[in-house]
C-alpha positions as CSV (number, residue, x, y, z in Angstrom):
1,X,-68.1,-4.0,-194.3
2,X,-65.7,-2.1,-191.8
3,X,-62.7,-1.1,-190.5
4,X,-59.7,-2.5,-188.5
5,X,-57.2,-0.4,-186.4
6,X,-53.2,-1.1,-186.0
7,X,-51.7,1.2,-182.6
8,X,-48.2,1.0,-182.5
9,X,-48.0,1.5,-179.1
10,X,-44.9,1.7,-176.9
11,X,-46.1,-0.8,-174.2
12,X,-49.0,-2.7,-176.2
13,X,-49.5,-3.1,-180.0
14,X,-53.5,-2.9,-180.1
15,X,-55.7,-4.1,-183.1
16,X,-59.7,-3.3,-183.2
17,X,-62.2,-3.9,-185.5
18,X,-65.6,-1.5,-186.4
19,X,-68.4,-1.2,-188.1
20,X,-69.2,1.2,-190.5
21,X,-71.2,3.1,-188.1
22,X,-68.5,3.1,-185.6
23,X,-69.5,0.4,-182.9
24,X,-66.6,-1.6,-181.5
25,X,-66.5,-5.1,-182.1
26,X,-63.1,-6.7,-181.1
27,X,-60.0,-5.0,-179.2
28,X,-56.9,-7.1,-179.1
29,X,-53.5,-6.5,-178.2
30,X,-50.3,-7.8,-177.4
31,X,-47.3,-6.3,-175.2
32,X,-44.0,-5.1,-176.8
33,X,-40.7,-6.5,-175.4
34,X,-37.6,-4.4,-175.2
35,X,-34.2,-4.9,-175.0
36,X,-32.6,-3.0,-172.5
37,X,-28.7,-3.3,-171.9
38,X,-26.1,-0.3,-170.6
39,X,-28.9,2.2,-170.7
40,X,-30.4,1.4,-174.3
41,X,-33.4,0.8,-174.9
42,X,-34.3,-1.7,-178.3
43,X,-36.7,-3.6,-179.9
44,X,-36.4,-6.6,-182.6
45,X,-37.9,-4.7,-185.7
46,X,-39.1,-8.7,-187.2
47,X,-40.3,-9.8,-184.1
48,X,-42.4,-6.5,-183.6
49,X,-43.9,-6.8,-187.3
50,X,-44.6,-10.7,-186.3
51,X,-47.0,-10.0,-183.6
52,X,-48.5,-7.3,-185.6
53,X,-49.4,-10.1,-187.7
54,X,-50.4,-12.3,-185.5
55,X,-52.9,-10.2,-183.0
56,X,-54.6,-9.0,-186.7
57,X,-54.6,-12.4,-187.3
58,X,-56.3,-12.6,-183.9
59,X,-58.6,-10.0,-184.2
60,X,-59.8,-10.6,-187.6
61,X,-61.1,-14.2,-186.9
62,X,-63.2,-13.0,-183.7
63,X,-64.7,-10.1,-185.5
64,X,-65.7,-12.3,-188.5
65,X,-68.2,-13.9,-186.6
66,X,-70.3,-10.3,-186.7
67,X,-72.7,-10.6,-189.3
68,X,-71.8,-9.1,-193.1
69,X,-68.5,-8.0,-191.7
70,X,-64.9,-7.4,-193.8
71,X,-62.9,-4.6,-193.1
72,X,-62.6,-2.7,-195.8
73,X,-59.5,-0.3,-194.9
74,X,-56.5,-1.0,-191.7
75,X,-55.7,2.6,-190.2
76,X,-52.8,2.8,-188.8
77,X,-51.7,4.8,-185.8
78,X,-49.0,5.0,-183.1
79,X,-45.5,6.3,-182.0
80,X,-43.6,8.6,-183.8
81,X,-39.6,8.5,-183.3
82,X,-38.4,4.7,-183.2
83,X,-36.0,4.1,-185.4
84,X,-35.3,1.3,-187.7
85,X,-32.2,0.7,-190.4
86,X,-32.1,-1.8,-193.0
87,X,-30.8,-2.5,-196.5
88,X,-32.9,-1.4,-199.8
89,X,-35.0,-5.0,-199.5
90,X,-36.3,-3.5,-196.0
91,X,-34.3,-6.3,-194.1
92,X,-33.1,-4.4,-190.8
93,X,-29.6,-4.4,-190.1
94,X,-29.6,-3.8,-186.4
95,X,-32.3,-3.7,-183.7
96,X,-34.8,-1.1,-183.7
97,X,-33.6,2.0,-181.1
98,X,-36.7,3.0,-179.5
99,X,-37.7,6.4,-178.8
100,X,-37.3,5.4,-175.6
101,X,-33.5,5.1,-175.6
102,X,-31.5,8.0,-174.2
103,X,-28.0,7.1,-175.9
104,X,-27.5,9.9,-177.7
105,X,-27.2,12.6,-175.2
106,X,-23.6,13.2,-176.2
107,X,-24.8,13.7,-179.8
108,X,-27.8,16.7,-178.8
109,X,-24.9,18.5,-177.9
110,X,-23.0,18.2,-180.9
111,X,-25.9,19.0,-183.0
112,X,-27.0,22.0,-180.6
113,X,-23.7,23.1,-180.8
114,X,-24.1,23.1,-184.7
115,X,-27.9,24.5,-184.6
116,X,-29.3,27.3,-182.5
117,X,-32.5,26.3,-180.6
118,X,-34.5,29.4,-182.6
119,X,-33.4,28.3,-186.1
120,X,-34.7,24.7,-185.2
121,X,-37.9,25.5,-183.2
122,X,-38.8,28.1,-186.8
123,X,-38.2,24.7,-188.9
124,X,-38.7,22.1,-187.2
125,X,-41.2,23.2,-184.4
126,X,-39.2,21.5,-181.6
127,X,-37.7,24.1,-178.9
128,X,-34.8,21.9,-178.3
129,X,-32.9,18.8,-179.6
130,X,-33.6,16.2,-177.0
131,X,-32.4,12.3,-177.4
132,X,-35.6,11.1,-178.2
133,X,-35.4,12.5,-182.1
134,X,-34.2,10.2,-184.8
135,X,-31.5,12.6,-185.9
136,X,-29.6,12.3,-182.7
137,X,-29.6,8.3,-183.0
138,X,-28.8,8.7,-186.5
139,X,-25.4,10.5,-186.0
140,X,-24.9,8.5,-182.8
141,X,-25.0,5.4,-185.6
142,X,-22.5,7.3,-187.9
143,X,-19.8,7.6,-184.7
144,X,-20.5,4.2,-183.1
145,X,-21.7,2.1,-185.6
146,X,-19.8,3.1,-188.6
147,X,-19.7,-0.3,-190.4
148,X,-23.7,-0.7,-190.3
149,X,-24.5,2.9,-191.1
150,X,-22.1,2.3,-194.0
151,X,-24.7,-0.7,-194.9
152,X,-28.1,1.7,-194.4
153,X,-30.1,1.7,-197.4
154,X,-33.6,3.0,-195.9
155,X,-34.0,4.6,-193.3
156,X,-37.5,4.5,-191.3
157,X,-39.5,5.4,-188.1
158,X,-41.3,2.9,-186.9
159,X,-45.1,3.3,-188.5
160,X,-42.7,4.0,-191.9
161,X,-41.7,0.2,-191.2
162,X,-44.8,-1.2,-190.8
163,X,-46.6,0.1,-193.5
164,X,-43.9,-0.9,-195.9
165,X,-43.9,-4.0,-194.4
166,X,-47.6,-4.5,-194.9
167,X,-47.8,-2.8,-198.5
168,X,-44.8,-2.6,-200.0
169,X,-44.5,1.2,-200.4
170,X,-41.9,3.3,-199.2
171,X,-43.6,6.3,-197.3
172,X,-44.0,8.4,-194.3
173,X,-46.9,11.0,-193.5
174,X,-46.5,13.9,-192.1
175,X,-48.1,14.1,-188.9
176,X,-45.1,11.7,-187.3
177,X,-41.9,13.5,-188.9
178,X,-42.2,16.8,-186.9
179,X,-40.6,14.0,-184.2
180,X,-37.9,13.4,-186.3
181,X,-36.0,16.4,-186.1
182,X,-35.2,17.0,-189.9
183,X,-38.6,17.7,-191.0
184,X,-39.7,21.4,-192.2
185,X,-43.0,21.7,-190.9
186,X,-44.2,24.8,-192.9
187,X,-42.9,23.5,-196.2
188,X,-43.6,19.9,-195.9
189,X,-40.3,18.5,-196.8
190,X,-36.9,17.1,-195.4
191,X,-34.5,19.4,-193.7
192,X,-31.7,19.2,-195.4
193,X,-28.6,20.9,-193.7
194,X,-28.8,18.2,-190.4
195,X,-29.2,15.1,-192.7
196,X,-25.9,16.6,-194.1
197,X,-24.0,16.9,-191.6
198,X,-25.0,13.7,-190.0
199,X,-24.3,11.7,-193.7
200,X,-28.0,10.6,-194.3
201,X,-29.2,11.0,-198.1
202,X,-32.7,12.0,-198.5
203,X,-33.3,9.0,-201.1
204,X,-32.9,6.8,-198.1
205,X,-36.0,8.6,-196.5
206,X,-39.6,7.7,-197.3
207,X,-41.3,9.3,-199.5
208,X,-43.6,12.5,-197.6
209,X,-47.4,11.8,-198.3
210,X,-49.7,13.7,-196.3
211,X,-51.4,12.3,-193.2
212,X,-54.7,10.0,-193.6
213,X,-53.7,9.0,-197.1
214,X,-54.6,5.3,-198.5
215,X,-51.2,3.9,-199.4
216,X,-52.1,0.8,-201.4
217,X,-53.4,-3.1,-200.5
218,X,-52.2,-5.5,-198.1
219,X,-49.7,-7.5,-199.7
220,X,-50.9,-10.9,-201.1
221,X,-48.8,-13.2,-198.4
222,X,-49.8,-10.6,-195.3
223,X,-53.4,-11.0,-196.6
224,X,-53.1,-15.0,-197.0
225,X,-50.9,-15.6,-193.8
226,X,-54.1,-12.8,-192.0
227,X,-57.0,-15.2,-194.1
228,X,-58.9,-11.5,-195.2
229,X,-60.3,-11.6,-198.5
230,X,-58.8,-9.3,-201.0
231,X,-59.6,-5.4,-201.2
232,X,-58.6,-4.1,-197.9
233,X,-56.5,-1.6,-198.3
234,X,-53.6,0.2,-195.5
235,X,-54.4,3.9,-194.8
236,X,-51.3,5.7,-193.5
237,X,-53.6,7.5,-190.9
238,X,-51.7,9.6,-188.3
239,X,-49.7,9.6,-184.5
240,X,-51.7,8.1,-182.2
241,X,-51.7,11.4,-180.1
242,X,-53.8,13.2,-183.4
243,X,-55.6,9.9,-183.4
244,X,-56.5,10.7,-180.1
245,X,-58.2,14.0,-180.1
246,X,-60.0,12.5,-183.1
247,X,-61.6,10.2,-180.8
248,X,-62.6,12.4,-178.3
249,X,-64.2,14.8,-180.4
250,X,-61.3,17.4,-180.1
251,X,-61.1,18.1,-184.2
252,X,-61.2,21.8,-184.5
253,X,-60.2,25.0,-182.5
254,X,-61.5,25.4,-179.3
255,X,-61.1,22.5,-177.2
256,X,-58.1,20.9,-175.5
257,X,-57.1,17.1,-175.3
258,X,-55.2,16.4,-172.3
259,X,-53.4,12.6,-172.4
260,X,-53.6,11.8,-168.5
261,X,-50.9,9.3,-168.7
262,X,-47.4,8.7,-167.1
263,X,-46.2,11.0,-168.9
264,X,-48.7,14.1,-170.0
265,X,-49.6,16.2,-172.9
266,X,-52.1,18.3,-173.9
267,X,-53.1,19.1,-177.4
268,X,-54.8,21.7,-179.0
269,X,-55.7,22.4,-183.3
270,X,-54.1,26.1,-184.1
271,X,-54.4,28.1,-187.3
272,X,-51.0,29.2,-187.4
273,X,-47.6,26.8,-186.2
274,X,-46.0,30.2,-184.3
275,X,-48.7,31.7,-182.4
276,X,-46.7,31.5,-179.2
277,X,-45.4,33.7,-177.4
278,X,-42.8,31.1,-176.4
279,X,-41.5,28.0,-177.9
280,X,-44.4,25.8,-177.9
281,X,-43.5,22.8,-179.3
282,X,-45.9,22.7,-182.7
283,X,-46.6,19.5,-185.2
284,X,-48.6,18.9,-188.8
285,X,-51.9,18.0,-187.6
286,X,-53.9,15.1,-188.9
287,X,-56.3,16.9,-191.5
288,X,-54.6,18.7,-194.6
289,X,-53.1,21.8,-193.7
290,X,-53.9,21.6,-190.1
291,X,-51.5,22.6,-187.2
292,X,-51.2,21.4,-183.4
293,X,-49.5,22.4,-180.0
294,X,-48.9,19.5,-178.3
295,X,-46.5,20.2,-175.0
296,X,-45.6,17.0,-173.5
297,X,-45.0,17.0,-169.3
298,X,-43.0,14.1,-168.6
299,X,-43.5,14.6,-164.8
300,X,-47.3,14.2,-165.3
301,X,-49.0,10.3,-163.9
302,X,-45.8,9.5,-163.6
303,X,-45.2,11.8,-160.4
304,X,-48.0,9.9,-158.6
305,X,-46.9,6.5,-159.8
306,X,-43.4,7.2,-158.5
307,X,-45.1,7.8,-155.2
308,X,-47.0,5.3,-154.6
309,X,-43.7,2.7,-155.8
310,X,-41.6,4.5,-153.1
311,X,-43.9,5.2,-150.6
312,X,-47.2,3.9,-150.2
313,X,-46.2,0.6,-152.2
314,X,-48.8,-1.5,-151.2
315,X,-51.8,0.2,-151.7
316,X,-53.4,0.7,-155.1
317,X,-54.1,3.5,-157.4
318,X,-57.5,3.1,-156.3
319,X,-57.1,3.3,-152.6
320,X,-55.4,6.1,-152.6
321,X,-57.5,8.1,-154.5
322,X,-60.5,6.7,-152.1
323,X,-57.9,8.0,-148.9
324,X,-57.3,11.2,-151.1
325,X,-61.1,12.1,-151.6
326,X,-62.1,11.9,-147.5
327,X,-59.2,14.6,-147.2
328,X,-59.6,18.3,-146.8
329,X,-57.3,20.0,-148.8
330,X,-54.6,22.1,-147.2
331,X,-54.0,25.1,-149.9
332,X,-50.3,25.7,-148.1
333,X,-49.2,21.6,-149.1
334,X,-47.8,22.4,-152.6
335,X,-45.9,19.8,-154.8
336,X,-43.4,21.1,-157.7
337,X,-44.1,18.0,-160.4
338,X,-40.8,18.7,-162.0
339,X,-39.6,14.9,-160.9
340,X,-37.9,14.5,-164.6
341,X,-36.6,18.2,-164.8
342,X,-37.4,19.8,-168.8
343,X,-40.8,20.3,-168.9
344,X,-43.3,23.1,-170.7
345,X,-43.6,25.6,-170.8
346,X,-40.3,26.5,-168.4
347,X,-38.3,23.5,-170.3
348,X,-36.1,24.1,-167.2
349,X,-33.7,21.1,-167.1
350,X,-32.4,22.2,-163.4
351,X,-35.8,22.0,-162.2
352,X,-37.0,19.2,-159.6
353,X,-39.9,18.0,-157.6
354,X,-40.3,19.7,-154.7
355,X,-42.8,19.6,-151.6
356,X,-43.8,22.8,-150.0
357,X,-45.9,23.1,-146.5
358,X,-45.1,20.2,-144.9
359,X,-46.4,20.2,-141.0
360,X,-46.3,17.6,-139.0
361,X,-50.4,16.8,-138.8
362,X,-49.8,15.9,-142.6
363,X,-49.5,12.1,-143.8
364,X,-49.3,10.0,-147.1
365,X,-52.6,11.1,-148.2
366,X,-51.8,14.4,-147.8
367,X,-48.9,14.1,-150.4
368,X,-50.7,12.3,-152.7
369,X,-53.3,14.5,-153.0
370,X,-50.4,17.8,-153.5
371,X,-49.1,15.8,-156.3
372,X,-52.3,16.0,-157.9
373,X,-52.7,19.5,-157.4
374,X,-49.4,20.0,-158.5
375,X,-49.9,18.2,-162.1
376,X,-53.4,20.3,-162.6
377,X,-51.5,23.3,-162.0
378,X,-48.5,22.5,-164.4
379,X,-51.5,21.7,-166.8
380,X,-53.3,25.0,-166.4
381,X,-49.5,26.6,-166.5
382,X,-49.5,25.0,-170.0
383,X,-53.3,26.5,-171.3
384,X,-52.1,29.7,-169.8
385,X,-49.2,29.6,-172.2
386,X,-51.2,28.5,-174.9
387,X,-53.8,31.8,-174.0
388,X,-50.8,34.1,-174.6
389,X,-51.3,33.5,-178.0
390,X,-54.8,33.8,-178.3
391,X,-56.1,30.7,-178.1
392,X,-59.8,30.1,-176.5
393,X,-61.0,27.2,-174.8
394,X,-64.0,25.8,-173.8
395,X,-63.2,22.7,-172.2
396,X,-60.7,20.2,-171.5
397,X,-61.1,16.5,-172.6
398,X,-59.2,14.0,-170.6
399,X,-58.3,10.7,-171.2
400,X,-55.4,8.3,-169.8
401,X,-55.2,6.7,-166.6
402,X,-55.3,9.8,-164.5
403,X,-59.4,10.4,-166.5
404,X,-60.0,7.0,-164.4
405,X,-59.8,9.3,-161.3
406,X,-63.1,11.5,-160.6
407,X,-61.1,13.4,-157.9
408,X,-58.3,14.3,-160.0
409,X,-60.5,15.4,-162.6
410,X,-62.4,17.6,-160.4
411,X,-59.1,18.9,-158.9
412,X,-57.9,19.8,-162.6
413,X,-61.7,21.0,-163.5
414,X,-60.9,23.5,-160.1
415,X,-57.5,24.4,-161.1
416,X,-57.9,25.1,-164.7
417,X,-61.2,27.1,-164.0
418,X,-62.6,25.0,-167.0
419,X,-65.0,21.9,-167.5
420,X,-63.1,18.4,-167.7
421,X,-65.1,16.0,-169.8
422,X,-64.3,12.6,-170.3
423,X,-65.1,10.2,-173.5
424,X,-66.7,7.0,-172.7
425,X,-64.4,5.2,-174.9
426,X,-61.0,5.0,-173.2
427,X,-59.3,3.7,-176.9
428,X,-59.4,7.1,-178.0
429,X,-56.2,6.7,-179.9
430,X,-58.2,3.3,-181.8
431,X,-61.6,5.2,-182.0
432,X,-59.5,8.1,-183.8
433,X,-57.9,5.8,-186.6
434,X,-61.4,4.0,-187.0
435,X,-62.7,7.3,-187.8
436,X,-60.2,8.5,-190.2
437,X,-61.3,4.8,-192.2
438,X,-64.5,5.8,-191.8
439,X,-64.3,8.9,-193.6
440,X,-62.3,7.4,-196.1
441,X,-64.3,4.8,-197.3
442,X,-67.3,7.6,-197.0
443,X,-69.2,5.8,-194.6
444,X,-69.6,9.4,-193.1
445,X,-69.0,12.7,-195.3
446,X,-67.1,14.8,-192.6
447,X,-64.7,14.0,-189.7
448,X,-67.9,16.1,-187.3
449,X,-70.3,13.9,-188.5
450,X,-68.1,10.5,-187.8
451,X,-67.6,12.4,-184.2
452,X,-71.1,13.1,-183.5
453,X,-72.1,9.2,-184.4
454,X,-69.4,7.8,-182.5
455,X,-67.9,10.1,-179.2
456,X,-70.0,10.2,-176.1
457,X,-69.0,12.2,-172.9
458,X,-69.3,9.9,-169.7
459,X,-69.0,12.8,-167.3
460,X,-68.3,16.2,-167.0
461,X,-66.8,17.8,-163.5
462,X,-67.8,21.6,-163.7
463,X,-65.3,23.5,-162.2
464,X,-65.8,25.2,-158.5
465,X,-65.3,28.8,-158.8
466,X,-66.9,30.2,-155.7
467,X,-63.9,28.2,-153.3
468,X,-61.2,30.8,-153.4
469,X,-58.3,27.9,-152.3
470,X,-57.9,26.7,-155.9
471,X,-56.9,30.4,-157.2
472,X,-54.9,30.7,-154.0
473,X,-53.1,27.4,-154.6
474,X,-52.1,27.9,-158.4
475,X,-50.8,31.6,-157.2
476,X,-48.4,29.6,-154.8
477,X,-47.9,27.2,-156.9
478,X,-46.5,29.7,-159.3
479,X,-44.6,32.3,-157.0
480,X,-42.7,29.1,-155.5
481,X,-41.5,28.0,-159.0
482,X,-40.5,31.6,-159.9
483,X,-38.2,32.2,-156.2
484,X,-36.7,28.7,-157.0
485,X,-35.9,28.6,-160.5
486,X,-32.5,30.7,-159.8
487,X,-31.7,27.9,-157.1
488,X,-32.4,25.5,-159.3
489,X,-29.9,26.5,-161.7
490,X,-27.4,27.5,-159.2
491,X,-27.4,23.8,-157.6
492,X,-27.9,21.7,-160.4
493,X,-26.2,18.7,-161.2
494,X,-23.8,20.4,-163.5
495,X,-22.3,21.9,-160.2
496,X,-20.3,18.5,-159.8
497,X,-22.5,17.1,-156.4
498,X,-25.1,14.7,-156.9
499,X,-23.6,12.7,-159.8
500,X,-25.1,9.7,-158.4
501,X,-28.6,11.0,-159.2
């Protein structure tokens, strides 16, 4: 007996199997390609579903080889906000428009224009309506696309897709739909008055079921065409960010989860959805009646990643985090991570990356260490935002990419003036879902037993509070933000220069 994992990822689509204590058996996955064309950014909804079934496939008949092993429920995880049309049989009608795609800038505005930034943030728990939503490439379908929005029958986000695709069953939980933009977070239901105005019916949107819910068996041709016995059943389980903190432990006030990837977020469980004294952007958690802040930092990894592609192309993540480590850190070289503008908690779309300090005794290494400080100060920026509302932490627990780095987590240990621990298991996301199964089928009572069984911390860097650069640093840090912010805004882009860029 056991359980198998489904992550919808954006890059990779990754299936895993588990015993029923936990212990990993077989991780598979397979990359997803995109469409890209004039700026979209799409996916072939059939082909997508095809490999799903075909690395399960995979990753069943390696892990049947385990002695006495069948998995008894598929969790599924993943993205949120793709989007993908079809007629009532589920057929799509179009290609999938990722969450990726940035079409419907034109559309924000209308919508904006139609529905003040407080009204949404109290409903929907979004500060702003960005082109990543559903509801912006919805309308942008209605004024583009009229004939095949004519044709829409169901509408669906992505894991919606799959998991009729796998059972049959028309539903979405409720962790993912806070992305959607027309989702009532409080009351648990669709918001009505923007599905209006863009034309969408809400009996062409799933039916709401509440996150870690079993939705019914594999259908009989998936199961055959897979070769599993019959009984397992699909659990709906929840995004692969909730997923995440499950598998690092992070499953109850207290504690931080900070995704160290190109882009960054950090993630917190809150009693309450408007704590804030700001706009925090706030989601249905995983667990019944549960709440999250989760603000997401585009200019996170990616700031160092865009370095190194322009700059320092032929050396490796590695090597500059080896050049990095035998440097001694100026306090004065400061890096402004704001490389892709909105970001939290400022969500200041004038703002850019900026370096600060620069002498001439500084080289490459120099910089690339400054971006790293930079990123661990717009991360403790973020848990002092999240302090203004009361919130205690303990700890921060980082995973990604940037958790790879034992200097970078030091650096962020410093910054933040807390202790950055990092999970063995780097398939926290997978390691989450397998625990929601696990609970499910009862294999453990509670979600802090499953945890205790099944997370292990491979280090812990202990912050450094006796050096007095790191408090030093983040003031700078700060106080250079605040005397360029009004520059920011009076030389934007909007001012008719820069177009190019």
């Amino acid at each position: 007996m056991g359980i198998m994992t489904l992550d919808l990822g954006t890059t990779n689509i990754k299936v895993a199997s588990y015993t029923r204590s936990l212990t990993p058996i077989v991780l598979e996955s397979k990359s997803v390609a995109y469409i890209q064309e004039n700026g979209f950014v799409e996916f072939d909804a059939e082909k997508y579903f095809a490999d799903i079934v075909d690395t399960i496939r995979l990753c069943f008949r390696k892990s049947a080889t385990a002695d006495d092993w069948s998995p008894i429920q598929l969790v599924v995880t993943g993205q949120a906000e793709s989007l993908v049309v079809t007629d009532r049989f589920g057929k799509p009608l179009r290609n999938g428009i990722s969450w990726l795609d940035m079409r419907s800038r034109n559309e924000c505005q209308e919508l904006s224009s139609r529905f003040d930034n407080d009204t949404c943030y109290r409903i929907t728990g979004q500060p702003e309506i960005i082109p990543t939503w559903p509801l912006t490439k919805m309308l942008w379908l209605k004024r583009h696309e009229k004939e095949c929005f004519k044709q829409v029958e169901k509408f669906f986000l992505l894991k919606d897709y799959i998991i009729f695709r796998l059972t049959g069953k028309f539903v979405g939980e409720h962790s993912i739909y806070p992305f959607s933009h027309y989702f009532d977070i409080v009351a648990k239901k669709y918001w009505s008055a923007p599905l209006d105005y863009c034309g969408v019916s809400i009996d062409k949107l799933p039916t709401l079921i509440e996150p870690c819910t079993v939705v019914g068996e594999l259908l009989q041709d998936i199961r055959s065409t897979i070769g599993l016995p019959p009984g397992c059943v699909v659990n709906a389980g929840a995004l692969d960010h909730f997923a995440g903190m499950i598998g690092t432990g992070n499953i109850g006030p207290g504690m931080v989860s900070e995704s160290a990837g190109t882009v960054s977020s950090i993630a917190t469980f809150v009693e309450s959805p408007f704590l804030a004294a700001s706009h925090v952007p706030v989601y249905c958690g995983p667990f019944n009646n549960t709440y999250i802040y989760l603000p997401v930092c585009e200019s996170g990894g990616i700031s160092l990643e865009w370095f190194k592609n322009n700059f320092v192309e032929r050396m490796s993540f590695a090597a500059i985090d080896k050049h990095c480590a035998r440097k001694n850190f100026d306090p004065r070289l400061t890096f402004l991570p704001y490389l892709n503008g909105v970001n939290p908690p400022e969500f200041d779309a004038n703002a850019t990356g900026v370096f600060f300090g620069a002498k001439i005794a500084h080289d490459s290494s120099d910089f690339a260490l400054a971006i790293m400080f930079g990123v661990a100060c717009l991360l403790r920026k973020n848990i002092e935002n999240l302090r203004s509302a009361g919130i205690r932490f303990e700890q921060v627990i980082s995973t990604g990419g940037g958790a790879r780095s034992a200097l970078w987590s030091q650096i962020k240990a410093n910054i933040c003036r807390l202790p950055v621990a990092v999970p063995a298991e780097e398939e926290a996301p997978s390691l989450g879902a397998a625990i929601i199964g696990s609970v499910s089928c009862g294999y453990f009572s509670t979600y802090q037993e499953a945890s205790d069984n099944s997370v292990n911390i491979k280090q812990i860097y202990h912050p450094d509070l006796s050096d007095p650069r790191y408090e030093y640093h983040y003031s700078l840090f700060c106080s250079l933000y605040d005397a360029l912010s009004p520059i920011f805004s009076k030389y934007s882009l909007e001012s008719g220069l820069g177009q190019k860029y």
